[in-house]
N, CA, C and O atoms as a MOPAC input file, in Angstrom:
PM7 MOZYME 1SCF
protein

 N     91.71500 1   112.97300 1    91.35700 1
 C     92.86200 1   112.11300 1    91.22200 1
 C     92.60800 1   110.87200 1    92.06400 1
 O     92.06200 1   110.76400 1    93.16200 1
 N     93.19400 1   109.88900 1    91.19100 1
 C     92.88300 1   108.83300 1    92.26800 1
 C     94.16000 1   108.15700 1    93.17900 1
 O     95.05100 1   108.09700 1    92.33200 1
 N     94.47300 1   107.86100 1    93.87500 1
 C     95.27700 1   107.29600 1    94.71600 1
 C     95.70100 1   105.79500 1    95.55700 1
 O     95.08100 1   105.66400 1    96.61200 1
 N     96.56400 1   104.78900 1    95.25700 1
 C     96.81900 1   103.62200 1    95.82700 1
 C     97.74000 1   103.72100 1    96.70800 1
 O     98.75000 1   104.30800 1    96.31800 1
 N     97.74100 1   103.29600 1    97.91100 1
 C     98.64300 1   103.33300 1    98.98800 1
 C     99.16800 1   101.72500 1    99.49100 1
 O     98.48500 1   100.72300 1    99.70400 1
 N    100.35000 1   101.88800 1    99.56400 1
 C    100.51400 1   100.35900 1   100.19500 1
 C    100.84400 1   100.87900 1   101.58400 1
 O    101.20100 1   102.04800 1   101.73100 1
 N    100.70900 1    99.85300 1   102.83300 1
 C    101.35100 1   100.42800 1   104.24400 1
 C    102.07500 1    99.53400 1   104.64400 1
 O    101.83700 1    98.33600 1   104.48900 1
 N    103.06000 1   100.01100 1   105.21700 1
 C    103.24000 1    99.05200 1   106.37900 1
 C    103.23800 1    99.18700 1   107.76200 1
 O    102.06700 1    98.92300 1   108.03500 1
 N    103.70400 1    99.38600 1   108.62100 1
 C    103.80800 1    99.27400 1   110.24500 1
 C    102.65400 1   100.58300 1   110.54000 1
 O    102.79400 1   101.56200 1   109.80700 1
 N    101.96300 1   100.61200 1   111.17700 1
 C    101.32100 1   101.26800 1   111.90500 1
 C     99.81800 1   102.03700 1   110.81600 1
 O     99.33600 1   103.16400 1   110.92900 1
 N     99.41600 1   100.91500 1   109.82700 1
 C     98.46700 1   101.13300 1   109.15400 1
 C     97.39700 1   101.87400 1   109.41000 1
 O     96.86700 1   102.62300 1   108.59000 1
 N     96.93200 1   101.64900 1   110.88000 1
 C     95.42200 1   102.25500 1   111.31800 1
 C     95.67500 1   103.70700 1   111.42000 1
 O     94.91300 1   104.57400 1   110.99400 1
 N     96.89200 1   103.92200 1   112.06500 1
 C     97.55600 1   105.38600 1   112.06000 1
 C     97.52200 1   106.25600 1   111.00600 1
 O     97.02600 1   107.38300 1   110.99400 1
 N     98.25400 1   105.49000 1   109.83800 1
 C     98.30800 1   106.16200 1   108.77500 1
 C     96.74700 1   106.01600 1   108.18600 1
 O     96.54300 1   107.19100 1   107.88000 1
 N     95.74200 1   105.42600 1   107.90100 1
 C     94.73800 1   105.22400 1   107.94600 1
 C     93.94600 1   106.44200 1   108.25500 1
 O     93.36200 1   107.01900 1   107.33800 1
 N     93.88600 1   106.84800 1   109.39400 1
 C     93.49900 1   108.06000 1   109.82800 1
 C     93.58700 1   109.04600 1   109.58000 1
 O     92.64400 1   109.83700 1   109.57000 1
 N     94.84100 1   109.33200 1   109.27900 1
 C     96.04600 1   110.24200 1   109.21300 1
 C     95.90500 1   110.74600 1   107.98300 1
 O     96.15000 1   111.94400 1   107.83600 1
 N     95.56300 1   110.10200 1   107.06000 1
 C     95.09600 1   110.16300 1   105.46000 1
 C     93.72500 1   110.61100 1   105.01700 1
 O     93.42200 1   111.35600 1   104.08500 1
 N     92.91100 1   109.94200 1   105.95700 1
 C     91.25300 1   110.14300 1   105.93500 1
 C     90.78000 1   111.83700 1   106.37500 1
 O     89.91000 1   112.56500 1   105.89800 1
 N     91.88100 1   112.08200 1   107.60500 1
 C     91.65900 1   113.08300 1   108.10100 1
 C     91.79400 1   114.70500 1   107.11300 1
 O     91.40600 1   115.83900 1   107.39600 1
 N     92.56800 1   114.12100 1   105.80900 1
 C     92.75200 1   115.36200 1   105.09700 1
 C     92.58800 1   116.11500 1   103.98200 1
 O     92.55800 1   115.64300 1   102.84500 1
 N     92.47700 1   117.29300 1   104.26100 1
 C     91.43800 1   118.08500 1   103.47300 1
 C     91.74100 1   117.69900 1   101.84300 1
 O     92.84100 1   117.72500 1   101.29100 1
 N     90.54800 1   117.36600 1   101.29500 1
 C     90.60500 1   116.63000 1    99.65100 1
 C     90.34100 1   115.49000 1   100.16900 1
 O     91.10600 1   115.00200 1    99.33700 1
 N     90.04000 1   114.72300 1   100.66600 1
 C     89.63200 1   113.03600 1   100.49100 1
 C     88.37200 1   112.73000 1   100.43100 1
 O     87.54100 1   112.67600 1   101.33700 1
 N     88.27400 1   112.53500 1    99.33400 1
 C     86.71700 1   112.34100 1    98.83000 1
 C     86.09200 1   110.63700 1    99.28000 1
 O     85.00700 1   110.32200 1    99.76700 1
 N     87.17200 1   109.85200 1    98.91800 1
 C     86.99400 1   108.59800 1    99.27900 1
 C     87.88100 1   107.52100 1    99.48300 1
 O     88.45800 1   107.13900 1    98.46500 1
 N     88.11900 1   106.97900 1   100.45300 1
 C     88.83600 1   106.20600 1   100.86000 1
 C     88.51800 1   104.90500 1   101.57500 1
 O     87.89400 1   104.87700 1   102.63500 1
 N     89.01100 1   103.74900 1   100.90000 1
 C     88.63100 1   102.38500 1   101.28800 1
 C     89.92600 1   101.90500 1   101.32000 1
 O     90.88700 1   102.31500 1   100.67100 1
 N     89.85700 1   100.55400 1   102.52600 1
 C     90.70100 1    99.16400 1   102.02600 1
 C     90.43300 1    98.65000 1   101.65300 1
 O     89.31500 1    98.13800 1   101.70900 1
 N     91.65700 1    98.35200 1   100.74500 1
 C     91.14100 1    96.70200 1    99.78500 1
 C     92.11900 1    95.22300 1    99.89200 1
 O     93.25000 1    95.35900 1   100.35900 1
 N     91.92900 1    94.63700 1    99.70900 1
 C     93.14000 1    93.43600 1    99.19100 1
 C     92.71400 1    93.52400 1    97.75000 1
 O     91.70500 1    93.73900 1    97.07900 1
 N     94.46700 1    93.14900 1    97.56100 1
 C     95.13900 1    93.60300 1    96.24500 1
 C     96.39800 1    94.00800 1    95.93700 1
 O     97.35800 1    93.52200 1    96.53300 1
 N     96.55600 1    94.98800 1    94.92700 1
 C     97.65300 1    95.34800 1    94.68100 1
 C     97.83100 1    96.75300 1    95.83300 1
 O     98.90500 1    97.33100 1    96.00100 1
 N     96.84200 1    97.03200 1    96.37500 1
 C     96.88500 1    98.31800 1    97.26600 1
 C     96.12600 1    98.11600 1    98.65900 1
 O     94.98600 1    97.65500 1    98.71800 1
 N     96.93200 1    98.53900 1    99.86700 1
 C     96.23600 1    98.72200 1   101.16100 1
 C     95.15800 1    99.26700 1   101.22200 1
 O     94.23200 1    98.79900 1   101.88400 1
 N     95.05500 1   100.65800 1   100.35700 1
 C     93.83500 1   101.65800 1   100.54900 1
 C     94.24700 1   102.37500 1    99.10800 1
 O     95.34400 1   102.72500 1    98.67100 1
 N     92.53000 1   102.46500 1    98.39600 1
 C     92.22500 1   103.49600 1    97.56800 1
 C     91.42100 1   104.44700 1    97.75200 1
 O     90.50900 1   104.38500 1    98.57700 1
 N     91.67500 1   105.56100 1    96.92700 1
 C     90.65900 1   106.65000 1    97.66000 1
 C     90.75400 1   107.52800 1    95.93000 1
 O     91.39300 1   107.13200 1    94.95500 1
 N     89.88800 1   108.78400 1    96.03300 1
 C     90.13300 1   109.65700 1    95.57700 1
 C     90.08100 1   110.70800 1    96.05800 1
 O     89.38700 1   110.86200 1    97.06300 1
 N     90.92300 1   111.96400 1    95.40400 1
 C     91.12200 1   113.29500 1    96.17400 1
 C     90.94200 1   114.20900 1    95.80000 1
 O     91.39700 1   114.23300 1    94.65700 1
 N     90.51800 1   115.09700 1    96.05000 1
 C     90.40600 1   116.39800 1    95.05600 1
 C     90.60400 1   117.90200 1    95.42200 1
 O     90.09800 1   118.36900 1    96.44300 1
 N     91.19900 1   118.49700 1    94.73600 1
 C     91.66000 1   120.14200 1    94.75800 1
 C     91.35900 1   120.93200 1    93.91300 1
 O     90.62600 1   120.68600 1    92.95500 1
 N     92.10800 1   122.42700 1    94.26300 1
 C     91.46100 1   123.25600 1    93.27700 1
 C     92.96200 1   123.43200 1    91.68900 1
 O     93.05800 1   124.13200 1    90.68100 1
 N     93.44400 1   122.82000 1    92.05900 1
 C     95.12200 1   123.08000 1    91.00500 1
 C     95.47000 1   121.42900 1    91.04200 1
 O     94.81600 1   120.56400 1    91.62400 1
 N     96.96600 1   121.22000 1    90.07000 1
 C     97.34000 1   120.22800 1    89.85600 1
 C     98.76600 1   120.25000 1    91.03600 1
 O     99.50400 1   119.43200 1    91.58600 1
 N     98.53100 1   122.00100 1    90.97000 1
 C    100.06100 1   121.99700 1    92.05800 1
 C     99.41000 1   121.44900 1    93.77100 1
 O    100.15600 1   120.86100 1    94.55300 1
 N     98.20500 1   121.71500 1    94.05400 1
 C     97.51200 1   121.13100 1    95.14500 1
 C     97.89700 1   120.05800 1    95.39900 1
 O     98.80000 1   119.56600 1    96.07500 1
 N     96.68700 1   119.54600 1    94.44800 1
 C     97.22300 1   117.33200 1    94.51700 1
 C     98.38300 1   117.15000 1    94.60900 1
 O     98.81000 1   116.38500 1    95.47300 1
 N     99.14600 1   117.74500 1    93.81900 1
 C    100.91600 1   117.25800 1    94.18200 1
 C    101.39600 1   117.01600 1    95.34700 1
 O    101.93400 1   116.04400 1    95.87600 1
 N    100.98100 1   118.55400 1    95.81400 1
 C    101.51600 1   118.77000 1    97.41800 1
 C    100.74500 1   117.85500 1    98.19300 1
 O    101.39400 1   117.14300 1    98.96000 1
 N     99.22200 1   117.68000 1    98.16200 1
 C     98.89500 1   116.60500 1    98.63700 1
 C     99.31500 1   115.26500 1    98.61400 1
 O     99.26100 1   114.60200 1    99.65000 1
 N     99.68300 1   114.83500 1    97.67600 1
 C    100.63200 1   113.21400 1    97.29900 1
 C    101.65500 1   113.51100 1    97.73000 1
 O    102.16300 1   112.40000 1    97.88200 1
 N    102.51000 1   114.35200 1    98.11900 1
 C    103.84100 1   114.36100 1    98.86900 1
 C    103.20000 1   114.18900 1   100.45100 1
 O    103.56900 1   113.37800 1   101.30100 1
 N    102.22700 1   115.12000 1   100.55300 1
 C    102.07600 1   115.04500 1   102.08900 1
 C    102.02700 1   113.25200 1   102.21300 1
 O    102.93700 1   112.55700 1   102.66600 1
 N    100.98800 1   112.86900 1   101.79000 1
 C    100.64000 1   111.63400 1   101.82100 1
 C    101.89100 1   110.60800 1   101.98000 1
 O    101.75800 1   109.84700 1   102.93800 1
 N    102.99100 1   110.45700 1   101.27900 1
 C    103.82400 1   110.01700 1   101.12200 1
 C    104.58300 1   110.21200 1   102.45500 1
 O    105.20600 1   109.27500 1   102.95600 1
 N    104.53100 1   111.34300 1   102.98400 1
 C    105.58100 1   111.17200 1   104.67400 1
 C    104.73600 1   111.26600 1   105.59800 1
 O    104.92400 1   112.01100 1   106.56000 1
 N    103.41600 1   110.35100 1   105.42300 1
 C    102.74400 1   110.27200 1   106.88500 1
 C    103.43300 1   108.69100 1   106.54300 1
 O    103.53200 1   108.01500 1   105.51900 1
 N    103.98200 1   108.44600 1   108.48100 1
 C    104.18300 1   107.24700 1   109.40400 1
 C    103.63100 1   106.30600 1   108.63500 1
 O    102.43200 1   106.58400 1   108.61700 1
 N    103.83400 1   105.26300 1   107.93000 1
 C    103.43800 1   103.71300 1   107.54400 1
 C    102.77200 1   103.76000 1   106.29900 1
 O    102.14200 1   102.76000 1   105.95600 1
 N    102.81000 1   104.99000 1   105.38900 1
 C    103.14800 1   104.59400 1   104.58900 1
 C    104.11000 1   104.16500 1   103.53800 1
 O    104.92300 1   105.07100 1   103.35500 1
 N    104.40700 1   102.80900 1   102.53600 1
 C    105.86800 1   102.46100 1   102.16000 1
 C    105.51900 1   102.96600 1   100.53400 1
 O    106.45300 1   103.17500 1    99.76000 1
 N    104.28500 1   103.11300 1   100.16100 1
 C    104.54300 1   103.78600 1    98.88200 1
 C    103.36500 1   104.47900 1    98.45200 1
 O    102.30300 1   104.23600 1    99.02500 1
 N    103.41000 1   105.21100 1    97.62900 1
 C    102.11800 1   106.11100 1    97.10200 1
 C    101.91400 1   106.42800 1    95.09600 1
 O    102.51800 1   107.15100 1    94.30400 1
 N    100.85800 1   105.53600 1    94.97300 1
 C    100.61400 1   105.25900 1    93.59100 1
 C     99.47000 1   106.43700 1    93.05200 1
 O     98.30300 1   106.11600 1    93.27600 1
 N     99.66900 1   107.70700 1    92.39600 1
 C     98.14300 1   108.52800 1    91.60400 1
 C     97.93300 1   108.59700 1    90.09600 1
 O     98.85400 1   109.11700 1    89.46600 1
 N     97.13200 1   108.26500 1    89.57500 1
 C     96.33700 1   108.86200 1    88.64300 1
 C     95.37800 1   109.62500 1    88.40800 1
 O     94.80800 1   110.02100 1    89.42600 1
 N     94.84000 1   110.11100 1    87.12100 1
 C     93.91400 1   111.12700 1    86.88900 1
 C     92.60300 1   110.04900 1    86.35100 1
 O     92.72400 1   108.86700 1    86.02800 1
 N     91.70800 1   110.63800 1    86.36700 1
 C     90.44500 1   109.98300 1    86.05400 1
 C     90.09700 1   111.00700 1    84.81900 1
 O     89.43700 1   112.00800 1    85.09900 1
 N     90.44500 1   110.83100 1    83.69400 1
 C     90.27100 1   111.23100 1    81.99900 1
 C     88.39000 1   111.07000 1    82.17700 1
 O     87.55000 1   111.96800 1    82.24200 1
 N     88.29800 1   110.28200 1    82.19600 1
 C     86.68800 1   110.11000 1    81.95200 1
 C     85.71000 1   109.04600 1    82.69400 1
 O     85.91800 1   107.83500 1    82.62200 1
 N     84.62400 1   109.60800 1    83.41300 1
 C     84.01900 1   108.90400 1    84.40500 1
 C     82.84600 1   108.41700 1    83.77500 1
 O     81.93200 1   109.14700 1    83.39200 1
 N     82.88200 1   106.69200 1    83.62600 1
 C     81.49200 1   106.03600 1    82.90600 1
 C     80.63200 1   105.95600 1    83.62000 1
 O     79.50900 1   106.24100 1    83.20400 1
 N     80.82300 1   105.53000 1    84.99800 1
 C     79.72900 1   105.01200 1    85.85600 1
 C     80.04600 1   105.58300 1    87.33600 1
 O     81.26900 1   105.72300 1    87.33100 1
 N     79.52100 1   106.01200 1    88.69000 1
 C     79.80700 1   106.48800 1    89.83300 1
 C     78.87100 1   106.49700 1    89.92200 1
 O     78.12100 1   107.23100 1    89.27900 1
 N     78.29800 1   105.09800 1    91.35600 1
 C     77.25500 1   104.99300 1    92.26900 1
 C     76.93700 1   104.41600 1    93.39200 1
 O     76.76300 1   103.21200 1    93.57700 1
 N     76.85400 1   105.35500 1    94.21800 1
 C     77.23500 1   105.33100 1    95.70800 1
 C     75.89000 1   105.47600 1    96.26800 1
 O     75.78700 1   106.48300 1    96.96900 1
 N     74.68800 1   104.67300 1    96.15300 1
 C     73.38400 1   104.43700 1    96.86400 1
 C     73.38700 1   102.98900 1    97.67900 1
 O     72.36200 1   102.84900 1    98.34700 1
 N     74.21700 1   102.00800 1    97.75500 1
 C     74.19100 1   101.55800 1    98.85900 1
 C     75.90200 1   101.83100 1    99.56300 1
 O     76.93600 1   102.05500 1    98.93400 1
 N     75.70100 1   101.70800 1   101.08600 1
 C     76.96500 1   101.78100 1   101.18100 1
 C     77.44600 1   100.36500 1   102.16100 1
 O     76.68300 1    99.50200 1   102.59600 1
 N     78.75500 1   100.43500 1   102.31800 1
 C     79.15000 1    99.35100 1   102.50600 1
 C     79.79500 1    99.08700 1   104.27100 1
 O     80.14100 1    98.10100 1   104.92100 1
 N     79.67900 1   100.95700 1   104.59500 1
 C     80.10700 1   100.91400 1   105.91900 1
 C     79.60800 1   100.32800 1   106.92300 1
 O     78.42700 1   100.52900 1   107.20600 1
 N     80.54400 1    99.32100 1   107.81700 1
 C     80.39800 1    98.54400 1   108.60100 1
 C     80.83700 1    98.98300 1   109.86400 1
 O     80.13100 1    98.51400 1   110.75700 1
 N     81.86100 1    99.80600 1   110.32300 1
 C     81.90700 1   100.74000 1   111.31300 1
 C     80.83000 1   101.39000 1   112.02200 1
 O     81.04600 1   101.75400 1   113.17700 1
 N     79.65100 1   101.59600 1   111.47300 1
 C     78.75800 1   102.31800 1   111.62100 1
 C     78.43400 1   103.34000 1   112.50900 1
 O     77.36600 1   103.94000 1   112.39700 1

């Protein structure tokens, strides 16, 4: 499933807070229509749910956008972009 988050007040928090949990396959910021996208993954649809609710009452975030990924054309992750290092 994929996931758009907008934040507000205390972003890095929620940031973390999001990264830290079990199913997050990938998670970036962007500018745009979304603070951070990611995707997530479980073993049920009732999982992800509960996961997108969790998501939804961590601290700073103001909204939480998911979809399903029907069909994957392209996924390639040989360079990466992390600058944190």
């Amino acid at each position: 499933m994929g996931i758009g988050v907008s934040l507000g007040s205390r972003d890095r928090e929620a940031c973390e807070q999001i990264e830290a949990l079990p199913g997050i396959e990938f998670l970036a910021r962007t500018l745009g229509r979304f603070d951070l996208i990611g995707t997530v993954a479980a073993d049920s649809s009732g999982d992800l749910y509960s996961l997108a609710e969790h998501i939804r009452t961590i601290g700073g975030v103001v909204a939480l956008e998911t979809w399903t990924h029907l069909e994957v054309f392209k996924e390639h992750y040989a360079r990466s972009l992390d600058v944190r290092g």
